[in-house]
C-alpha positions as CSV (number, residue, x, y, z in Angstrom):
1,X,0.0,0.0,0.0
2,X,1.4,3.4,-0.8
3,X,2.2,6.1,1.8
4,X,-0.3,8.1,3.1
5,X,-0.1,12.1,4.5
6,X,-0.6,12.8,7.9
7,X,-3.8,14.9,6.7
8,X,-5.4,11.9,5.2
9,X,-3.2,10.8,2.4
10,X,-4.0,14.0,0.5
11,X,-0.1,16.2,-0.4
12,X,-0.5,19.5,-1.1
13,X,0.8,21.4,-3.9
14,X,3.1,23.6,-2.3
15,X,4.1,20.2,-0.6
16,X,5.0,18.4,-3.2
17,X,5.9,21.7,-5.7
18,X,3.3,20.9,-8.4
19,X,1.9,23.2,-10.7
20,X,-1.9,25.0,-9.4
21,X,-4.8,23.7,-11.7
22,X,-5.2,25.1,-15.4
23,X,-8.7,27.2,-14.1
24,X,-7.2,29.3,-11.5
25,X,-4.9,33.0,-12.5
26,X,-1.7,33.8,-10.9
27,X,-0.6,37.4,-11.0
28,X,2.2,36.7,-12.8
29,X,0.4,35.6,-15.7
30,X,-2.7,38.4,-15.3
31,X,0.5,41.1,-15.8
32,X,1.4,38.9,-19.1
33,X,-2.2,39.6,-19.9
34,X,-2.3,43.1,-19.3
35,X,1.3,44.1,-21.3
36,X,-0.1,42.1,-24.4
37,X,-3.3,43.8,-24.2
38,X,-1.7,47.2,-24.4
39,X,0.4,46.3,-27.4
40,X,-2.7,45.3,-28.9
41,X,-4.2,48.6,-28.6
42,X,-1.4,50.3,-29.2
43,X,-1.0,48.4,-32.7
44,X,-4.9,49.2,-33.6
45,X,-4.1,52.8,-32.9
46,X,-1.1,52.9,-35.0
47,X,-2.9,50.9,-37.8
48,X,-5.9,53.2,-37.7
49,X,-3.8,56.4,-37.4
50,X,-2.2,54.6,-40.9
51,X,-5.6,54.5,-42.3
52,X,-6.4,57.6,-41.5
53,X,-3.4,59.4,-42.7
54,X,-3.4,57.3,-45.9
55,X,-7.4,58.6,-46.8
56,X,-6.0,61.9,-46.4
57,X,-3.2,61.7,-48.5
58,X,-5.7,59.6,-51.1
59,X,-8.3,62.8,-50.5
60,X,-5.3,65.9,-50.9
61,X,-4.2,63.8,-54.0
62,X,-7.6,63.4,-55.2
63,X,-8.1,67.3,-54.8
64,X,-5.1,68.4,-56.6
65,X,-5.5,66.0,-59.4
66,X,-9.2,67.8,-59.5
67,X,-7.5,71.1,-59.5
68,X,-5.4,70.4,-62.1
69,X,-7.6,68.9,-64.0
70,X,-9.8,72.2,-64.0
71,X,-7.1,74.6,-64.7
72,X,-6.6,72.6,-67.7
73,X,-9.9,73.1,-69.3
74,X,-9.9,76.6,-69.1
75,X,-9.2,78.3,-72.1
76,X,-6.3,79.8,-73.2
77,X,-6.4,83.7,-73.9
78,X,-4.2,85.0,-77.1
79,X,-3.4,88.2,-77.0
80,X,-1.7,90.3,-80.0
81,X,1.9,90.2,-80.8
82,X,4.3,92.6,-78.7
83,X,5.6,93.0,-82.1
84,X,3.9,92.7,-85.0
85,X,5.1,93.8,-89.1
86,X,3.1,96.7,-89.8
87,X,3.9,97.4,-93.1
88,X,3.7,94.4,-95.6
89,X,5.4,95.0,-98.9
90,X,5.2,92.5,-101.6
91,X,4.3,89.6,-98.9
92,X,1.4,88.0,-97.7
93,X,0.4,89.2,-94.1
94,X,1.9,86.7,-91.4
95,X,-0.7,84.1,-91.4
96,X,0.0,83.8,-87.2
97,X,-1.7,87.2,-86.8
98,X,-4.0,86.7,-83.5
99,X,-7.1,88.0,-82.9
100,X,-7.0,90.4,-79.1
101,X,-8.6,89.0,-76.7
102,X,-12.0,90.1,-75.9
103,X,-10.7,91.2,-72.3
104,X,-8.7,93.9,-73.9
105,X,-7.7,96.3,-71.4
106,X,-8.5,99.8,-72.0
107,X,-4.6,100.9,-72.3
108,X,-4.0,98.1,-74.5
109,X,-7.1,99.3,-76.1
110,X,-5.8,102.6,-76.9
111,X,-2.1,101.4,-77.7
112,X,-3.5,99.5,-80.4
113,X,-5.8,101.8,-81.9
114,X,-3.2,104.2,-81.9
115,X,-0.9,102.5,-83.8
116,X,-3.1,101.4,-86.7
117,X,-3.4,105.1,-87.1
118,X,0.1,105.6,-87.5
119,X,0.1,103.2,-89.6
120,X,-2.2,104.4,-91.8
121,X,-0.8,107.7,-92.0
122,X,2.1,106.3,-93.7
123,X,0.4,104.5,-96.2
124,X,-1.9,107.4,-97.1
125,X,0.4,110.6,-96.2
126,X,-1.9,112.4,-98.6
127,X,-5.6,111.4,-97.2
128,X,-7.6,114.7,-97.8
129,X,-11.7,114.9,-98.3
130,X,-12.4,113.3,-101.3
131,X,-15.0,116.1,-102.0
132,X,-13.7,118.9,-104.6
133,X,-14.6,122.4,-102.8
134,X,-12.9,125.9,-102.7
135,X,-15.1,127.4,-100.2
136,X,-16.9,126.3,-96.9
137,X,-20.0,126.8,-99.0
138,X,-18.6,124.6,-101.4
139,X,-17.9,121.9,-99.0
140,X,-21.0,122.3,-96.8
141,X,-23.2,122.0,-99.9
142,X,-21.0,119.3,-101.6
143,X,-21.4,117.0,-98.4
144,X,-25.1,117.4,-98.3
145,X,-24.9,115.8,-101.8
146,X,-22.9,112.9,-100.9
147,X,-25.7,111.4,-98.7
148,X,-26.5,107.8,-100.6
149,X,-24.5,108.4,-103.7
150,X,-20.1,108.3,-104.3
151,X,-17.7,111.6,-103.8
152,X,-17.2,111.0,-107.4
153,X,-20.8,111.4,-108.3
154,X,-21.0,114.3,-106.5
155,X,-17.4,116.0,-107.5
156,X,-18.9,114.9,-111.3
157,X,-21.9,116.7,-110.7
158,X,-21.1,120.2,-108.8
159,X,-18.7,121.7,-111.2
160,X,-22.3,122.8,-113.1
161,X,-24.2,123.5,-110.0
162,X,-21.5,125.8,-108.9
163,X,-20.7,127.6,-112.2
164,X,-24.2,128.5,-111.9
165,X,-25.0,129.3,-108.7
166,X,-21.5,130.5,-107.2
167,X,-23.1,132.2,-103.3
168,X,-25.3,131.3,-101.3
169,X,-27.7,134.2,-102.4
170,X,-27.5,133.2,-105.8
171,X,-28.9,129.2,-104.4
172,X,-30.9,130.6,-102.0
173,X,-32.3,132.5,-105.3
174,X,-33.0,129.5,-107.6
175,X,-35.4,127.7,-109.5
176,X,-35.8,124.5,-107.9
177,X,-36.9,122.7,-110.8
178,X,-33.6,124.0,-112.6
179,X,-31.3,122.9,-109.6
180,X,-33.2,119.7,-109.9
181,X,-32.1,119.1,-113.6
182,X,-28.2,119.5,-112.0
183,X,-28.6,117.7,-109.2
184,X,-30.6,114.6,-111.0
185,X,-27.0,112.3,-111.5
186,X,-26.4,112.8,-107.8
187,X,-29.7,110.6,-106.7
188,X,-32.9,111.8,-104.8
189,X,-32.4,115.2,-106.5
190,X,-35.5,116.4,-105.6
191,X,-34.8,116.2,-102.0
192,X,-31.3,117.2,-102.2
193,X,-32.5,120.2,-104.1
194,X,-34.6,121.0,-101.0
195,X,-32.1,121.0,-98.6
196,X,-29.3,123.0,-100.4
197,X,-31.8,125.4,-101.7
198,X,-32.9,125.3,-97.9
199,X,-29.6,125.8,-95.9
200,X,-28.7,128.7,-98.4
201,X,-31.6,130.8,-97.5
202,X,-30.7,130.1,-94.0
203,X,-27.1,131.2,-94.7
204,X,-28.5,134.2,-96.0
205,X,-31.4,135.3,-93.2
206,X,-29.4,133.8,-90.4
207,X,-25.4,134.0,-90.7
208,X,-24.9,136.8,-93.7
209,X,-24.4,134.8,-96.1
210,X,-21.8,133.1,-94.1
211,X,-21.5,129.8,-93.6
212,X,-21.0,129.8,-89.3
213,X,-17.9,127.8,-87.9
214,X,-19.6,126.1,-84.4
215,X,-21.4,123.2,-84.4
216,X,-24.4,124.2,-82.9
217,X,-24.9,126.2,-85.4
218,X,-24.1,124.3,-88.9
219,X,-26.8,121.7,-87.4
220,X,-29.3,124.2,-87.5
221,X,-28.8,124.2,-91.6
222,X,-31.4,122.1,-93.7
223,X,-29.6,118.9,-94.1
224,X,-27.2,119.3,-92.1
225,X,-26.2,116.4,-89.5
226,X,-23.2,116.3,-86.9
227,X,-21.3,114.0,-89.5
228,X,-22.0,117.0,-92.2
229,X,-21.0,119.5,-89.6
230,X,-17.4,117.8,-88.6
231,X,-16.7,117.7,-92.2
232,X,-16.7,121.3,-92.8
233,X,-15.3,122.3,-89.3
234,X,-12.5,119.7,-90.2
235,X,-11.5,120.6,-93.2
236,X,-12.8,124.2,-93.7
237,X,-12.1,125.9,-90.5
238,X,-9.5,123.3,-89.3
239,X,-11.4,122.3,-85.7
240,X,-11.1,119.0,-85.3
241,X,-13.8,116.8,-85.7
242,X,-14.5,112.9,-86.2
243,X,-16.7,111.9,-89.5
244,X,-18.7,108.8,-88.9
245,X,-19.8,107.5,-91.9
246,X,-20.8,104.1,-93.4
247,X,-17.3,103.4,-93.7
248,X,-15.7,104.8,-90.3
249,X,-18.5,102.7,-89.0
250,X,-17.7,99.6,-90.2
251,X,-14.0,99.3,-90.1
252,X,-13.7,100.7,-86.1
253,X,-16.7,98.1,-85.3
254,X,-14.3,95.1,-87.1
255,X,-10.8,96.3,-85.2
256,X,-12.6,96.2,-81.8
257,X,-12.5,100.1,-80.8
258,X,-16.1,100.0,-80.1
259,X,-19.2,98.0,-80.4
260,X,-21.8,101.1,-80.8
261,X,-24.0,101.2,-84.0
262,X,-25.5,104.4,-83.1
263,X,-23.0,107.6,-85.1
264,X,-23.0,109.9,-82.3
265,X,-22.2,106.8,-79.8
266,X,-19.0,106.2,-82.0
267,X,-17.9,109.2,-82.2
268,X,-18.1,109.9,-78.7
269,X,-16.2,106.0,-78.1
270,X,-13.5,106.6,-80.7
271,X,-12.7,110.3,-79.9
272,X,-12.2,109.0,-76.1
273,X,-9.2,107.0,-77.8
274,X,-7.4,109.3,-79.4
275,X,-6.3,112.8,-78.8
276,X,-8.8,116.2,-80.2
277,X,-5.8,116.9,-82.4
278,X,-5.8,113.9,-84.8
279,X,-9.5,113.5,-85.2
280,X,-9.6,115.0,-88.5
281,X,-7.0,113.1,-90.1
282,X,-8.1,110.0,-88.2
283,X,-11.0,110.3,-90.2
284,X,-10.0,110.8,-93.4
285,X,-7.0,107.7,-93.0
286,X,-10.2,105.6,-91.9
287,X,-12.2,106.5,-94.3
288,X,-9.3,106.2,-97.0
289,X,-8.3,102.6,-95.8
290,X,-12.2,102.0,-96.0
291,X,-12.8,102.4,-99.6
292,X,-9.2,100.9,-101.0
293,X,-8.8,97.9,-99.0
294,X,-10.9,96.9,-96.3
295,X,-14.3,96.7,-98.2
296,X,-17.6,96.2,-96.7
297,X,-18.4,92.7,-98.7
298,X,-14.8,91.6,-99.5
299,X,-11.6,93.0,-97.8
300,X,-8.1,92.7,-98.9
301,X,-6.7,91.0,-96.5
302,X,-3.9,89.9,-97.8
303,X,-3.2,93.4,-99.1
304,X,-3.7,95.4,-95.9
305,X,-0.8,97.3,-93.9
306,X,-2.4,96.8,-90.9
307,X,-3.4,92.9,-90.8
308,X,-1.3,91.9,-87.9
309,X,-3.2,94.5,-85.3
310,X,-6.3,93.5,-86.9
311,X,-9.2,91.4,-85.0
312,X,-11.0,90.5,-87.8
313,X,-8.0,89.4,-90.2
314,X,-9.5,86.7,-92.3
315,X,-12.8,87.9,-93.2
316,X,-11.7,88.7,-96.8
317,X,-9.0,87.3,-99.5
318,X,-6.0,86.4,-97.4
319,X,-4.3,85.2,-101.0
320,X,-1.7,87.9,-101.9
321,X,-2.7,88.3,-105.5
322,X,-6.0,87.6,-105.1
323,X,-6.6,90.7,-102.6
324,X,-4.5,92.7,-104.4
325,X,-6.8,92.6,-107.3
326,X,-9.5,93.6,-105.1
327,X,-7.0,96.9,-104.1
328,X,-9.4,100.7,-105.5
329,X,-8.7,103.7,-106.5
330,X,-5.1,104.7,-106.8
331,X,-3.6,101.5,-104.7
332,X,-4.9,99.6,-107.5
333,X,-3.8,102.0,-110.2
334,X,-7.4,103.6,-110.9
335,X,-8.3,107.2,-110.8
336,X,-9.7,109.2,-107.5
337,X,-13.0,111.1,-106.6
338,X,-11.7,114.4,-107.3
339,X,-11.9,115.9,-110.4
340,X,-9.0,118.3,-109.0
341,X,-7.2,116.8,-106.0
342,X,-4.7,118.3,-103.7
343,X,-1.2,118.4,-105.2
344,X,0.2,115.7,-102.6
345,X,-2.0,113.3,-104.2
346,X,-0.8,114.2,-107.7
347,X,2.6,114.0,-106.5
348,X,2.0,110.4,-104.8
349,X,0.8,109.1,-108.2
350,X,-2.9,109.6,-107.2
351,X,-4.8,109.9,-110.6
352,X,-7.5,112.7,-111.1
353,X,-11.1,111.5,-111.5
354,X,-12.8,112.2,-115.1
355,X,-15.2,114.6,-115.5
356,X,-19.0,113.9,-115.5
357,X,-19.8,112.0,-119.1
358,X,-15.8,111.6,-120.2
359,X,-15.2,108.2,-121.3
């Protein structure tokens, strides 16, 4: 029989230095739990601050790549060449030219503007009114004329109405049904007889037989309009003055100086451009540059001075030879609208138009 304990045969663990049973916790093994518990959380903390730090780099990545994506579908602005060949001779305008951007400033604006009249002024050094006239009387009733006809009809058709009625007391005098026989070639005679024989009375009864040098007053005159009125204080009494007429309104509408349609609207946006002291010859350059080259239905593009300050290069024959067959008046070897032009024009190989019925 096997020994027995004093206790009853039963040897206690710390007796014998056996292990405690599986189900009880010593303290040594609850610290073993608590360390590994704490490196767990600590590892889920790290991990989630990992996730958390990697959305956020996903999101700023996401963002920037949604930025850039945006600043690349915005559209690029062209804006005119810093410097671009003015004065084409015997070449095809550079076919690069861009168009200003619509967001013009105002001093680019006026930069701009300016120098296509400078450059105009060297291709027509010798732009004058294209209306023959001695006289303020001449030119006041010449312009009255040109409404709805060509200088040249009108220049064709004074010479007669003049030789016979040389004052205005000698108009203001006349029988309208013979003015009306001179006047016919000139178009709505009968109305244009009217207002000449109309604004020579009024000359008479109101001014001496004068014709007055303010505007206020030459718009008083029968037939008489602001564009009328700048002409003869422009080129009769030398006050400047800007003439907006079908032409001047169409070329400053196509390079941008203004959107307006209404005449005194343009001239009050173009004069703001430029200063008093060149409105007169601006007029007479636009004008010029008007009826030789940039045409209403087809422009010369490919002839024009000015193409590379031009927003609306393109609209016409680009072709070289083709546009320059489209060229009028002297730059395409034709006669002028005066009968007897200045003699700068004579001298620049300008050609004197033929008198009414010659040819």
């Amino acid at each position: 029989m096997g020994e027995q304990s004093p206790d009853g045969g039963r040897k206690t663990a710390k007796a014998t230095g056996e292990a405690a049973p599986s189900g009880k916790s010593t303290p040594a093994k609850k610290a073993l739990a608590r360390q590994a518990g704490a490196a767990s959380k600590q590892a889920s903390a790290m991990q989630a601050a990992a996730v958390k730090k990697s959305a956020s780099a996903k999101k700023a990545a996401s963002a920037k790549k949604a930025a850039s994506a945006k600043k690349a579908t915005v559209k690029k602005v062209t804006v005119a060449p810093k410097k671009a060949t003015a004065r084409i001779k015997g070449a095809a305008p550079a076919r690069t030219v861009v168009h200003p951007p619509s967001g013009e400033s105002r001093t680019a604006l006026v930069r701009r503007a300016r120098r296509i009249n400078r450059e105009l002024a060297e291709v027509y050094p010798y732009a004058h009114p294209e209306l023959d006239f001695t006289n303020p009387f001449q030119l006041v009733v010449a312009t009255v004329l040109s409404a709805q006809t060509t200088d040249l009809r009108v220049n064709q058709t004074t010479p007669a109405l003049f030789a016979k009625y040389p004052t205005p007391e000698d108009l203001a005098a006349a029988n309208p049904e013979e003015v009306e026989e001179i006047l016919r070639p000139c178009g709505f005679f009968r109305a244009k007889t009217k207002s000449v024989i109309g604004l020579s009375k009024a000359l008479v009864t109101d001014f001496g037989g004068e014709v007055p040098g303010r505007l206020e007053d030459l718009v008083k005159l029968p037939g008489v309009g602001r564009k009328t009125a700048f002409v003869v204080l422009g080129n009769a009494f030398g006050r400047p003055g800007i003439t907006v007429d079908t032409h001047f309104q169409r070329l400053v509408r196509r390079w941008q100086w203004t959107a307006e349609t209404d005449p005194d609207k343009i001239e009050a946006a173009v004069g703001a451009l430029f200063p008093k002291s060149d409105w007169t010859d601006l007029s007479h350059h636009v004008i010029w540059h008007g009826r030789r080259i940039c045409h209403a239905r087809k422009p010369a593009c490919g002839a024009c001075p000015i193409a590379p300050l031009c927003p609306a290069y393109g609209e016409g024959e680009t072709d070289p030879e083709k546009a320059r067959k489209l060229l009028k008046y002297e730059k395409g070897g034709f006669p002028g609208q005066r009968l007897n032009p200045p003699q700068a024009y004579l001298d620049a190989g300008g050609k004197p138009a033929p008198p009414l019925g010659a040819g």
